[in-house]
C-alpha positions as CSV (number, residue, x, y, z in Angstrom):
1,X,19.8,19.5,17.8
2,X,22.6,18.4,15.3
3,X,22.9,14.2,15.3
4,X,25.9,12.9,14.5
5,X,23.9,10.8,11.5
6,X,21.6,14.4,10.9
7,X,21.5,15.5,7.4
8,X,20.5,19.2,8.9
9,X,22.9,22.4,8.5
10,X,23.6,23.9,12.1
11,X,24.1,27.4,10.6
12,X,20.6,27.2,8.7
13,X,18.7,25.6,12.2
14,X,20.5,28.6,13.7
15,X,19.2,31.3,11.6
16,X,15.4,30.3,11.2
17,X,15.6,29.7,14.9
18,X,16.2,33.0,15.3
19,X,13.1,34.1,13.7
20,X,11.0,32.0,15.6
21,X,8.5,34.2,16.8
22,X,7.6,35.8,13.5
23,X,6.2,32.9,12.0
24,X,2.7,34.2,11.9
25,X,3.5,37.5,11.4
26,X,2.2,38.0,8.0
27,X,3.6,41.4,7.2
28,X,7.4,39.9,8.5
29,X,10.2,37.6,7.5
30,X,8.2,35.0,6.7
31,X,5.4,37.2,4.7
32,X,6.7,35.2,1.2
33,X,6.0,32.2,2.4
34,X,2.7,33.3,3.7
35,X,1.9,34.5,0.2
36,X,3.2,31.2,-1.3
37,X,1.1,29.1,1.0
38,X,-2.1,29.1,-1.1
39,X,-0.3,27.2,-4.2
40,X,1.1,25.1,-2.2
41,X,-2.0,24.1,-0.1
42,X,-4.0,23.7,-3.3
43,X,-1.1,21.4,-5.1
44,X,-0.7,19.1,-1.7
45,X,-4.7,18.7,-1.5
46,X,-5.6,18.3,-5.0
47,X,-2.7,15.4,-5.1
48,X,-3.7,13.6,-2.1
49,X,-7.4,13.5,-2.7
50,X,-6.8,12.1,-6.5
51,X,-3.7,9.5,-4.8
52,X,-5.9,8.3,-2.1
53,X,-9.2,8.6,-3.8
54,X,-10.8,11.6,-1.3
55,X,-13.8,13.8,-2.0
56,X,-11.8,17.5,-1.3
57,X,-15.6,18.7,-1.0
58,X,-15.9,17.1,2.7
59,X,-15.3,19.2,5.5
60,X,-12.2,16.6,6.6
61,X,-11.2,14.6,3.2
62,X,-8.2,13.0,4.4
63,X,-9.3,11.8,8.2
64,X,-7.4,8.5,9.0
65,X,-4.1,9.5,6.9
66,X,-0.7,10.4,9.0
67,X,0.8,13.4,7.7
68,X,4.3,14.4,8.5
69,X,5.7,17.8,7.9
70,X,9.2,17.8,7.7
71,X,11.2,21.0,7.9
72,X,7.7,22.0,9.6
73,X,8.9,25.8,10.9
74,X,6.0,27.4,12.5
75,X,3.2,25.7,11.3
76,X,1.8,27.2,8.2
77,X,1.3,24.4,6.2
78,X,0.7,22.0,8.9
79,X,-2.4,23.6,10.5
80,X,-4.5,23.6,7.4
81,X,-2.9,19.9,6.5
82,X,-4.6,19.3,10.6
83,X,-7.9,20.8,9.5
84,X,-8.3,18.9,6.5
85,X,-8.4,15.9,8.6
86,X,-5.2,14.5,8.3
87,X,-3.0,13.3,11.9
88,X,-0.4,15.8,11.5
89,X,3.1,15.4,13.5
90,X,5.4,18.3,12.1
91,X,9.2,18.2,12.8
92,X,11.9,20.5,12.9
93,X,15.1,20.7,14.0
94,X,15.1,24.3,16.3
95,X,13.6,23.4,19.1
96,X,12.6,27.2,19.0
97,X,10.2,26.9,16.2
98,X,9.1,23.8,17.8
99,X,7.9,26.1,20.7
100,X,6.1,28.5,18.5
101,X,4.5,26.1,16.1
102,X,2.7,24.6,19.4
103,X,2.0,27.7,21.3
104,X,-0.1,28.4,17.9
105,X,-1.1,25.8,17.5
106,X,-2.9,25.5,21.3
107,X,-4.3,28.8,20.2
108,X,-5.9,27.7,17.6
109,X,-7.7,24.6,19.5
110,X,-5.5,22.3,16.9
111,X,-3.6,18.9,18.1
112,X,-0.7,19.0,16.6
113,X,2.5,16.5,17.1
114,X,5.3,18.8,17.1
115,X,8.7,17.1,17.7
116,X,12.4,18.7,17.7
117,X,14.0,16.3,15.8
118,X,15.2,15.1,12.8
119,X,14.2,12.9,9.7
120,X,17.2,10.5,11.3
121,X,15.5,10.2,14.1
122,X,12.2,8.9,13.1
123,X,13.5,6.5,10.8
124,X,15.1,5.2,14.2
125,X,11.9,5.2,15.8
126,X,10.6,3.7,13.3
127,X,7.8,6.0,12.2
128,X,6.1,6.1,9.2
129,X,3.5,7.9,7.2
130,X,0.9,8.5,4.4
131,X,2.0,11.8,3.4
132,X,5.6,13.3,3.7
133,X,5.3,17.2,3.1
134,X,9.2,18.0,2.1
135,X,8.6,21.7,1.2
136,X,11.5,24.2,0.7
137,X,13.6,22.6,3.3
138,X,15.9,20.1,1.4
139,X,18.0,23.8,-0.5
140,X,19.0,24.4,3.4
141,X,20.2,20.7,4.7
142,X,23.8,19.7,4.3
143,X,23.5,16.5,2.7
144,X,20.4,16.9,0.5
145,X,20.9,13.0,-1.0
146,X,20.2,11.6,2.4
147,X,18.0,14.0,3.7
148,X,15.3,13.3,0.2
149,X,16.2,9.3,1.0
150,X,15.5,9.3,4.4
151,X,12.6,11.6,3.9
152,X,11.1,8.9,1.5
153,X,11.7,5.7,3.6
154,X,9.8,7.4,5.9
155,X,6.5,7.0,3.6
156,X,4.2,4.0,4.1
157,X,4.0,1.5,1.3
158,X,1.5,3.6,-1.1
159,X,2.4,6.8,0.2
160,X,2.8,10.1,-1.3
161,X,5.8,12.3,-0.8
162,X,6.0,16.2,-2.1
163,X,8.8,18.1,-2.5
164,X,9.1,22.0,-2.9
165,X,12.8,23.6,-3.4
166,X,14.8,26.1,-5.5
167,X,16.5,25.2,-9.0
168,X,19.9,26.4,-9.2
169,X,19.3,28.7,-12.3
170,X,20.4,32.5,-13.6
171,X,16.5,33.3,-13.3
172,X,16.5,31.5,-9.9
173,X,19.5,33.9,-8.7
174,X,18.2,37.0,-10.1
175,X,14.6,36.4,-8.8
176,X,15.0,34.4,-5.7
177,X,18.2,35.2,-4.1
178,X,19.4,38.7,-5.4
179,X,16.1,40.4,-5.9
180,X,13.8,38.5,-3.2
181,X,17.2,39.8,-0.7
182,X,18.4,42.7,-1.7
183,X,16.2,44.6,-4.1
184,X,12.5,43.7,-3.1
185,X,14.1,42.8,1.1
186,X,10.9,39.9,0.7
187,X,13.4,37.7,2.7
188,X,16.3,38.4,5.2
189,X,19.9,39.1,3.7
190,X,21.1,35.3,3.8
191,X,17.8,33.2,3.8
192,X,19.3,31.4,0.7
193,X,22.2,30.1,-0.8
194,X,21.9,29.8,-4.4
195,X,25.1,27.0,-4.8
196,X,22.5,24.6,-2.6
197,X,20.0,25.4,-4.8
198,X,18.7,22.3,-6.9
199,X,18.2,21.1,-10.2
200,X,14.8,18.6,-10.8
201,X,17.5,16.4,-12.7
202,X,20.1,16.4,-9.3
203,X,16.8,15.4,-7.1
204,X,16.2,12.6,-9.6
205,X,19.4,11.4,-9.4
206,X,19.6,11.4,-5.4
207,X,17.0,8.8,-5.6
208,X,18.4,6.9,-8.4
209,X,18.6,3.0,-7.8
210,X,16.0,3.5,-4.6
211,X,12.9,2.0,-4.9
212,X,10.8,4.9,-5.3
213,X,9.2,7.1,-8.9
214,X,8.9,10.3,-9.3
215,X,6.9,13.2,-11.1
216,X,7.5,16.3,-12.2
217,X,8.8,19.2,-12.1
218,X,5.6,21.1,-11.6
219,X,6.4,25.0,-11.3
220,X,5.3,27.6,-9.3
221,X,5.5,31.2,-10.6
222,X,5.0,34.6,-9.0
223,X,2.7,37.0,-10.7
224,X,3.7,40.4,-9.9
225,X,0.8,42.6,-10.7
226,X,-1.9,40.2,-9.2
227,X,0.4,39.6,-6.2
228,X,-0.3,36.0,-6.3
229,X,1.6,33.0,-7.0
230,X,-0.3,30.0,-9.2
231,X,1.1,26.7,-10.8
232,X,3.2,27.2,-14.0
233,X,4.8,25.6,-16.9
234,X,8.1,27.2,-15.7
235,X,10.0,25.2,-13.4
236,X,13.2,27.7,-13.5
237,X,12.5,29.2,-10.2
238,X,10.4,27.4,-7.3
239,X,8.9,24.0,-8.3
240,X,7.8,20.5,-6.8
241,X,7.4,17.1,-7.5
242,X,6.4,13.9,-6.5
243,X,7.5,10.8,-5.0
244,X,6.1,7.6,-4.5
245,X,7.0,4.0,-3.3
246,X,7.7,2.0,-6.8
């Protein structure tokens, strides 16, 4: 799927790909990102509704918006983004977790616009969007500055733009690469690379000089003996931010 103007990483395409069928198997590869989902879900709706004014108390607050998930994997964040109203297309470069984000998806009675393709590619087309969800994807492309520029020109004027990664960190490698690995085996041997991961200050520097603000970091924490994960002060590990059109 690799374009000769892609930001993506061939060997990290390849590797997710070949978990493709797991997605939704809570209990598998993917079962941190299952647990993670929650947090993340509440963070994307609660800035949406208060960015585009929407009453989260409605059964489909955000009907009328385009939604893209980029990086989209199986489908777990852009299912509930689809029943929340919004007009979800979610992309990905594996054209095999393309296939099993829409066999879910048609499970699930959901219409979903699932594309193999790349951020490149739609800027070509010349597609654009309310919300861009840019969640733990830009630690595993191999040129993150293009991939968080081309990610943002791809928001209407007035859009909103979240991003979810790593920071590069001595917590971040003893919690999220060596433990979440090797000790606790949450992840695949491999999943991460802890040299990609990045700092808030390196994403607000890929999008110095564009026109284009951004907020945060917010954190995300793990609490052990509840099992959950909730928003934090502590941006050392997992965190996000925001970006919108200046």
């Amino acid at each position: 799927m690799a374009q000769a103007n892609s930001s993506i990483d061939p060997d990290d395409v390849a590797r997710f790909s070949a978990l493709a069928d797991r997605w939704w198997d809570a209990a598998g590869p993917f079962a941190p990102l299952h647990r993670f989902n929650p947090v993340r879900l509440g963070f994307i709706r609660d800035r949406a509704a208060a960015h585009f004014d929407r009453n989260i108390r409605s059964s489909r607050p955000f009907q009328g918006l385009r939604l893209l998930d980029i990086g989209c994997g199986g489908g777990l964040l852009s299912e509930p983004m689809t029943r929340l109203g919004f007009e979800v297309t979610g992309v990905d470069a594996s054209e095999q977790n393309i296939h099993a984000a829409s066999a879910h998806a048609v499970a699930q009675g959901l219409s979903i616009d699932y594309r193999a393709s790349t951020a490149e590619a739609l800027l070509d087309q010349d597609h654009r969007f309310d919300v861009v969800l840019n969640m733990e994807v830009i630690e595993h492309v191999a040129d993150p500055r293009s991939f968080l520029i081309n990610t943002a020109r791809l928001m209407k004027p007035g859009g909103l733009m979240i991003v979810a990664t790593l920071n590069r960190t001595l917590k971040s490698l003893a919690l999220a690469k060596v433990g979440a690995e090797y000790v606790l085996r949450w992840v695949p041997a491999g999943t991460h690379d802890w040299s990609q991961f990045l700092t808030p200050d390196e994403i607000r520097q890929f999008i110095e000089g564009e026109p284009f603000s951004i907020e945060g970091p917010f954190g995300v924490e793990y609490e052990p003996f509840k099992g959950i994960w909730r928003e934090s002060r502590d941006a050392s590990v997992n965190y996000m931010m925001v970006v919108t059109p200046a």
